[in-house]
C-alpha positions as CSV (number, residue, x, y, z in Angstrom):
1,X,-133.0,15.5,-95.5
2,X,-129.7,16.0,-94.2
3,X,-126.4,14.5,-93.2
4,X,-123.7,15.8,-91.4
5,X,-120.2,14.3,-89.9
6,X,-118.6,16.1,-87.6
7,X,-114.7,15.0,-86.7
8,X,-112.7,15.9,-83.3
9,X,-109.6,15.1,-82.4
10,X,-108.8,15.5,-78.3
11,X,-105.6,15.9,-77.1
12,X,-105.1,15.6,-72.9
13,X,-102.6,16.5,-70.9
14,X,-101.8,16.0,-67.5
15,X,-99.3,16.8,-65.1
16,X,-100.1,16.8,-61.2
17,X,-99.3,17.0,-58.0
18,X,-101.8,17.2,-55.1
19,X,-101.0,18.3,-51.5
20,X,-103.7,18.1,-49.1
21,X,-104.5,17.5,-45.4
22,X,-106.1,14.2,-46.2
23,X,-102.6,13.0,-47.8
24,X,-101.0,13.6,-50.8
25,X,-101.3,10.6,-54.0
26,X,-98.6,10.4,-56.1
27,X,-97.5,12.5,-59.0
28,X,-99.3,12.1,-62.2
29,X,-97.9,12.4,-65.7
30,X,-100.6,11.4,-68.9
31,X,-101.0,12.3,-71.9
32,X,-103.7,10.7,-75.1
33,X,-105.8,11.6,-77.9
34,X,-108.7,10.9,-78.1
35,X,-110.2,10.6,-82.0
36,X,-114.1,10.8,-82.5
37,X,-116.6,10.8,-85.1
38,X,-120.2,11.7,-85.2
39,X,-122.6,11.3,-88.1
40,X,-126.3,12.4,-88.2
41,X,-129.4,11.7,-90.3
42,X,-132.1,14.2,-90.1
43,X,-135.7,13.8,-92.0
44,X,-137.7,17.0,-92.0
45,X,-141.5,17.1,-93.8
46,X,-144.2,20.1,-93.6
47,X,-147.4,20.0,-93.2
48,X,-148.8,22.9,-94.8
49,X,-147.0,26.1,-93.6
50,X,-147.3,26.1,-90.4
51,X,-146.4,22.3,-89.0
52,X,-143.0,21.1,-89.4
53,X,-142.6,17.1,-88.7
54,X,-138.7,15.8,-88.4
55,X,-136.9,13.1,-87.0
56,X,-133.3,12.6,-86.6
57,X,-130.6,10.0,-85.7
58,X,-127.2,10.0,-84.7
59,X,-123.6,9.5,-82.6
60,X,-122.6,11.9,-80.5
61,X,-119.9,12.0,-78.1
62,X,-117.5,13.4,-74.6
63,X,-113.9,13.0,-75.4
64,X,-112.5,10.8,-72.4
65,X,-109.9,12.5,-70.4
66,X,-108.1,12.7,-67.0
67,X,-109.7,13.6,-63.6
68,X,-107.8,16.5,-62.3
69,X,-107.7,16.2,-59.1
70,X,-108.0,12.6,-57.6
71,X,-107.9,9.1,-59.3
72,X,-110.5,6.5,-59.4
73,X,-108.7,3.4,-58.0
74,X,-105.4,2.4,-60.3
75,X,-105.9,5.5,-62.9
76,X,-107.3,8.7,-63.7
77,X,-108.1,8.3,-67.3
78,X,-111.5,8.0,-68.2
79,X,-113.0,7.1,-71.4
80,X,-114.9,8.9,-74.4
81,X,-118.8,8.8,-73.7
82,X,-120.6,7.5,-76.8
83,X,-124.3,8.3,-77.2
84,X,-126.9,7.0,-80.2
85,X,-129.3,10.0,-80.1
86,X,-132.8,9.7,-81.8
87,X,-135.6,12.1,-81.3
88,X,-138.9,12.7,-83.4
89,X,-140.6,16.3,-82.9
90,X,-142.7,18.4,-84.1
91,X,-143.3,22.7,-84.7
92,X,-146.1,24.1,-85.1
93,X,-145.8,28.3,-85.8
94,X,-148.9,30.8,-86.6
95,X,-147.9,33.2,-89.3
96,X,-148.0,35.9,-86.7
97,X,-146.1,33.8,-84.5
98,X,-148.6,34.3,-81.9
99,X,-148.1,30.9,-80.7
100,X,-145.3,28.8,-81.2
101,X,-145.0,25.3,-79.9
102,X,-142.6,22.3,-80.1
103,X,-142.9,19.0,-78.8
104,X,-139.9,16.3,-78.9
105,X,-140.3,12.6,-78.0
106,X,-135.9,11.1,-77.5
107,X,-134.0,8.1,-76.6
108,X,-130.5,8.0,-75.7
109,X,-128.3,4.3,-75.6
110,X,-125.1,5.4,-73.8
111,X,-122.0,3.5,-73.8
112,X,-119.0,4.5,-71.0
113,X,-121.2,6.9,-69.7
114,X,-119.5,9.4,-68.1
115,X,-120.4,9.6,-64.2
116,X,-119.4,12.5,-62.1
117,X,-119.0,12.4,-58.4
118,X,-117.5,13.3,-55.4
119,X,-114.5,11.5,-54.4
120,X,-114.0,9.6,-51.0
121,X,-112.6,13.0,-49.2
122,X,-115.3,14.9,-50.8
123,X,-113.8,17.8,-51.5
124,X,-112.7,16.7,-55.4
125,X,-114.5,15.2,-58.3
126,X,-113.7,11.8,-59.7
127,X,-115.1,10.7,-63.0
128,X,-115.6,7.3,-64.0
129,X,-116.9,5.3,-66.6
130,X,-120.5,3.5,-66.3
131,X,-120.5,0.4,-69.0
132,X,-124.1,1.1,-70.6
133,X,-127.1,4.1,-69.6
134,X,-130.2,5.0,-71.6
135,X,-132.3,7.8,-71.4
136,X,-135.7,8.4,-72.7
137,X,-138.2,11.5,-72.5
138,X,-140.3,14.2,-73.6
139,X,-140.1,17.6,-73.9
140,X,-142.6,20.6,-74.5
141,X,-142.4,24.3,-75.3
142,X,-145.0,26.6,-75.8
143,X,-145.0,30.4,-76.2
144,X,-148.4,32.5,-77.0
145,X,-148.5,36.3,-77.5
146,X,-152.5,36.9,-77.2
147,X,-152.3,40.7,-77.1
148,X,-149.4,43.5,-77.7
149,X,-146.6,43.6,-75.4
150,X,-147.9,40.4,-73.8
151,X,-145.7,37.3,-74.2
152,X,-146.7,33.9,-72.4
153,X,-144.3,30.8,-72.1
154,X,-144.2,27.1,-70.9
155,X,-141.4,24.4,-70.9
156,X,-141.8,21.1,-69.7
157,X,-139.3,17.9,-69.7
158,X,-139.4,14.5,-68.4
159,X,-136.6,12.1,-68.3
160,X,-136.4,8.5,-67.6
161,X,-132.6,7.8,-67.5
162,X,-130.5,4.8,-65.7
163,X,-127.2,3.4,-65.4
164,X,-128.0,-0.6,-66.6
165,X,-124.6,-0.9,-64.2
166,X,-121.7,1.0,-62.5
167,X,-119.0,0.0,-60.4
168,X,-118.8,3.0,-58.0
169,X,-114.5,3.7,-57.5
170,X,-115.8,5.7,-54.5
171,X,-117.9,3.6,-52.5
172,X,-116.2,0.2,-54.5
173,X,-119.7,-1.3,-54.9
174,X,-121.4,-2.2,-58.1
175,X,-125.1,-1.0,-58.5
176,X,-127.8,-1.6,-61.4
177,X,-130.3,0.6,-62.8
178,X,-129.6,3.2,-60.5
179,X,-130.5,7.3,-61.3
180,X,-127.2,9.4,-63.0
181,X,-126.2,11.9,-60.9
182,X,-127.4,15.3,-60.8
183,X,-130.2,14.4,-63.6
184,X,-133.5,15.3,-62.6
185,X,-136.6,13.3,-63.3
186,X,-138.6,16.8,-64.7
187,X,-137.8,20.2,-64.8
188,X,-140.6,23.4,-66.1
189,X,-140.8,26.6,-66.1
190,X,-143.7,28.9,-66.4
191,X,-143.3,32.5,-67.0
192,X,-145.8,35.5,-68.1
193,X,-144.6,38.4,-69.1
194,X,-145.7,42.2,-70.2
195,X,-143.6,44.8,-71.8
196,X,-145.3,48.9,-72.5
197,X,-145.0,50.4,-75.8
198,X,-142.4,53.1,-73.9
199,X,-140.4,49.8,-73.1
200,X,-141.4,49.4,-68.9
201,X,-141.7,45.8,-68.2
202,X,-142.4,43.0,-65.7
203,X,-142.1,39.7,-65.7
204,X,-142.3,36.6,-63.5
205,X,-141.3,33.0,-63.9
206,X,-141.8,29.7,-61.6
207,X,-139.2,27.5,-62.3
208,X,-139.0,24.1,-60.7
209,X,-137.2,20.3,-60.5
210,X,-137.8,16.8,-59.7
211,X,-136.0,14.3,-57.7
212,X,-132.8,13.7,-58.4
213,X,-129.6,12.4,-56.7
214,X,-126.0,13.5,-56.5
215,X,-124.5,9.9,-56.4
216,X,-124.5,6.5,-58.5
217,X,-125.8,4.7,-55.1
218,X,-129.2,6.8,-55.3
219,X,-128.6,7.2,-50.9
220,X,-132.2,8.6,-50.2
221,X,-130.4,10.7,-47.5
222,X,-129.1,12.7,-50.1
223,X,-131.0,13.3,-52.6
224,X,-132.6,16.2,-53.3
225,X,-136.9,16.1,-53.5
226,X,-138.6,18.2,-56.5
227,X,-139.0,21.9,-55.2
228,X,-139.9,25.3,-57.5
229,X,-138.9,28.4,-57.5
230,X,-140.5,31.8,-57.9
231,X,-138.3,34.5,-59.6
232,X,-139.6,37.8,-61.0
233,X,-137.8,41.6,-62.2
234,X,-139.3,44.7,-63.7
235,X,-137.1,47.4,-65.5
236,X,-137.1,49.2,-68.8
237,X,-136.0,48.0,-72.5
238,X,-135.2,50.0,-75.3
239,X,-133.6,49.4,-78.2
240,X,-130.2,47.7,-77.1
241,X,-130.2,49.0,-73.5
242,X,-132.1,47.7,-70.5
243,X,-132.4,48.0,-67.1
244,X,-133.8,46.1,-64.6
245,X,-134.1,45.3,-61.2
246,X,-135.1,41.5,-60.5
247,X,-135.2,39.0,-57.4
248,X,-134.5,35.0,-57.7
249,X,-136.3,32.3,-55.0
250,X,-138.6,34.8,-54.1
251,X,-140.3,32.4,-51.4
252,X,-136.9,31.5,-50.4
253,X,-137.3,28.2,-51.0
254,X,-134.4,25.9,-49.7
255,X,-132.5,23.6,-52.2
256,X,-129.2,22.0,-52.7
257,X,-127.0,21.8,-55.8
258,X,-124.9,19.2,-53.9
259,X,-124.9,16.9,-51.5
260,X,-121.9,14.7,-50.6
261,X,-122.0,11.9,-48.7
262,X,-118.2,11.4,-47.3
263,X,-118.4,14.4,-45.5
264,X,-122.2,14.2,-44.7
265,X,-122.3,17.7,-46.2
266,X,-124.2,19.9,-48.9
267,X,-123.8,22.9,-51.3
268,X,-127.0,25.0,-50.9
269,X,-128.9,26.3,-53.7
270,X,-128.6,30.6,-54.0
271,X,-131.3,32.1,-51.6
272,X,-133.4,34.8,-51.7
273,X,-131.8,37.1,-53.7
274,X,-132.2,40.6,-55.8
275,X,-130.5,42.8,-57.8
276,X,-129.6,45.5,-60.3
277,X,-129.0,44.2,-64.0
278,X,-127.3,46.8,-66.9
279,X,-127.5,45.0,-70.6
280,X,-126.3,46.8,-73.5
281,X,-126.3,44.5,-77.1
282,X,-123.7,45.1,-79.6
């Protein structure tokens, strides 16, 4: 068993003045402090010597703060984010460690969730705060070394999250159990990989993401369907130095990291791309 508390104290500051060509708000002086605390239970059992069963309950928190740039309507502060974590896993590990898997079942209840956006002119971020959210899920890792210098390696997570309600300062409607921004329904990763005994090695990886929306509203015109991509590099490792030569999106698979509705705009995801990577560990 074990218990920890973990303290913060926030201090924000802010002092702004924003020209643009869209018009300039007035000047902004805040400051607050923002005083958090966040106990957590954790229950760990083993099952012989290779399962480990725990469970674990909690607070955790985001300070609140100011947004930077533009105000939600009548202020910029927003408030501090409290969450009630709970999860319940369990690790399993061979002796040899030739496979290694861990498996975690969560729920989240969220209070003044904190919901990022772009603002009406879309060019800035406003942050405001959504009354109640929950989130629930699974996640799933698994890595297996069958054979010498081979190494194979899954991830998987789903996530069921909503806002129960939010008053959107940008479009100035409310909305109920709508998707969080920029949180994905799933996201995996599959990647196989095979290193030589003189240290040559290649590996590749398909990594992908389900639906997911960049604003309270869920506007189907702009959100962003699952899509995968294929990344891979080869190179040489030795000791603390590698070197290797790698390319992402492979397929060249077109994504975007942001879509914004104001401006009827997007921020694409990187495209193919490849490279030279130097790594030296200290």
């Amino acid at each position: 068993m074990t218990l920890g508390l973990r303290l913060d104290y926030t201090d924000r500051d802010l002092h702004r003045t924003h020209t643009s060509t869209f018009g300039s708000p007035p000047r902004v002086d805040a400051n607050e402090g923002f005083f958090n605390t966040a106990p957590k239970l954790t229950l760990s059992y083993h099952v012989g010597s290779s399962v480990l069963a725990y469970g674990s309950t909690g607070l955790g928190f985001k300070p609140g703060g100011f947004t930077g740039l533009v105000d939600p309507p009548g202020s910029p502060r927003f408030d501090t984010e409290r969450t009630w974590a709970n999860e319940i896993g369990v690790k399993f590990a061979r002796p040899d460690d030739k496979l290694v898997t861990n498996l975690a079942l969560f729920y989240y209840d969220v209070t003044d969730y904190q919901v990022e956006q772009p603002s009406a002119n879309g060019f800035d971020i406003s942050v405001a705060n959504a009354p109640k959210a929950r989130s629930f899920g699974v996640e799933l890792e698994v890595t297996s070394r069958p054979a010498r210098g081979w190494e194979w390696a899954g991830q998987f997570g789903y996530t069921n999250a909503r806002l129960e309600r939010f008053d959107d300062p940008v479009s100035g409607s409310q909305v109920r159990d709508t998707h969080p921004p920029y949180v994905p329904d799933f996201n995996g990763s599959a990647a196989a990989q095979y290193q030589h005994r003189t240290g040559l090695l290649g590996r590749v990886e398909v990594a992908g993401a389900g639906d997911a929306f960049y604003d309270a509203t869920n506007t189907s015109r702009f959100k962003q369907s699952a899509y995968a991509l294929l990344n891979g590099r080869v190179g040489y490792e030795r000791g603390r130095t590698g070197y290797y030569f790698y390319g992402e999106n492979l397929t060249d698979t077109e994504n975007f990291s942001k879509k914004i509705s104001a401006i009827n705009a997007g921020a694409p995801g990187r495209p193919r791309t490849f490279g030279l990577t130097l790594s030296t560990r200290y």
